[in-house]
C-alpha positions in Angstrom: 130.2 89.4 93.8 129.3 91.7 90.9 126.2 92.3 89.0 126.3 93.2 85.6 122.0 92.9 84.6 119.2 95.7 84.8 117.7 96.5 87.9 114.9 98.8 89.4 117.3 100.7 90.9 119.2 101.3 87.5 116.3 101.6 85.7 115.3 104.8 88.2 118.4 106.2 87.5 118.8 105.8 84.1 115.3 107.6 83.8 116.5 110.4 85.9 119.8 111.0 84.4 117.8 111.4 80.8 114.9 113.1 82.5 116.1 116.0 84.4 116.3 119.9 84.2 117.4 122.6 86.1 114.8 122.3 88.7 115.0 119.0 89.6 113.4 115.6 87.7 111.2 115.1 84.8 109.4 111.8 85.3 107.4 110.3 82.3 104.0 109.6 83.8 104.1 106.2 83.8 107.2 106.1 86.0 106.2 109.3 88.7 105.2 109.0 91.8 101.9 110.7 91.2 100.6 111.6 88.2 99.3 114.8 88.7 99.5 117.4 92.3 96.5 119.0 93.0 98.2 122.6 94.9 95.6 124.9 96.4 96.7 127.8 97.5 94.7 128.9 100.8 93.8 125.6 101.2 93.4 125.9 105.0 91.8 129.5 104.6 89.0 129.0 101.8 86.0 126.8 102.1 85.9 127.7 98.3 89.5 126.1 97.7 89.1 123.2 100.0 85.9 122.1 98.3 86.6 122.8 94.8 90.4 121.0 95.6 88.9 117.8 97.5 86.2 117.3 94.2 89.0 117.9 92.0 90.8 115.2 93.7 88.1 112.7 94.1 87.3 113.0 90.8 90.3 112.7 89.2 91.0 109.4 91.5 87.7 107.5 90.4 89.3 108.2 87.0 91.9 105.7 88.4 94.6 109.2 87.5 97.3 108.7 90.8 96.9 112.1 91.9 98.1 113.7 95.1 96.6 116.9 97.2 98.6 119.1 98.4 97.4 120.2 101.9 100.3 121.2 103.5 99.3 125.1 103.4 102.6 125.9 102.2 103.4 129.0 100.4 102.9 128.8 96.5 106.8 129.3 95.4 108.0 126.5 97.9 104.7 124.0 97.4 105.9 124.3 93.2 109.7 124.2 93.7 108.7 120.7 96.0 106.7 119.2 93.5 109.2 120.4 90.3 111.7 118.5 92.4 110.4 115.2 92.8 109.1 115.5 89.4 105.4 115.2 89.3 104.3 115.7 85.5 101.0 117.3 85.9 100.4 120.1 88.8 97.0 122.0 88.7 96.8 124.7 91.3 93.1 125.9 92.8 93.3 129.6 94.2 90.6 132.1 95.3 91.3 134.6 92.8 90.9 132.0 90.2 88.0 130.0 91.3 86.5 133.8 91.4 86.9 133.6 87.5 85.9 130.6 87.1 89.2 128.9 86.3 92.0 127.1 87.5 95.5 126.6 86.4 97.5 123.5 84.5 101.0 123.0 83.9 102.6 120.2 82.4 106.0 119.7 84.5 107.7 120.5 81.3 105.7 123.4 80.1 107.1 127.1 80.7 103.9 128.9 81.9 100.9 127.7 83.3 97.4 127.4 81.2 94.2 128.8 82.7 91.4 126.6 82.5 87.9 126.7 83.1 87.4 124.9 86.7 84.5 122.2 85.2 86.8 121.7 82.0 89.9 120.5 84.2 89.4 116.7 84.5 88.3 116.4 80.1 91.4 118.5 79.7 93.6 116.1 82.0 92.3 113.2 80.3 93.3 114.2 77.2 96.9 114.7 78.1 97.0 111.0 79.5 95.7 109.9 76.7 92.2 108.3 79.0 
């Protein structure tokens, strides 16, 4: 019995075979998993990270954004090199040094160096790149 129509799971591939780099999938947001990663680094170590992460998150979920936290307390390299792979679009990482100066940092999966932000300016400037 064959099948010659478009399915979900052709559509996925076909996505991923036209959006995919070196480190791993691109997914255009509509199709990812999540939207954007919320990665903070310490999270388990910093009361600081932890609360400024969990608002970040809350926030950008009442927005109706599907957005994931990263909790795992992984190491920074490996907790990017996951989310690069499954190919979130949007990752936004909240560290001690940063929060510190008042910022965080955005990086469009696509983009080849993070932006710093100021840490109250992160959800406009996220709304603006989807477009809400």
């Amino acid at each position: 019995m064959g099948c010659y129509g478009i399915g979900v799971t052709r559509i996925l591939g076909a996505a991923i075979e036209q959006g995919h780099d070196e480190r791993g999938i691109v997914w255009p947001d509509a199709m990812a998993p999540f939207t954007v990663v919320v990665c903070p680094i310490g999270y388990d170590r910093s009361a600081d990270v932890k609360a400024a992460a969990d608002r970040l998150h809350d926030e950008l979920a009442a927005l109706g954004i599907d957005v994931m936290l990263d909790d795992r307390g992984e190491r920074p390299g490996a907790m990017f090199a996951d989310w690069e792979l499954i190919g979130i679009p949007h990752r936004v990482v909240v560290s001690d040094r940063g929060l510190k100066e008042g910022r965080v940092e955005y990086q469009g999966r696509t983009d080849t160096q993070a932006t710093p932000l100021a840490a109250g300016e992160v959800t406009a400037h996220l709304k603006g790149v989807l477009g809400r």
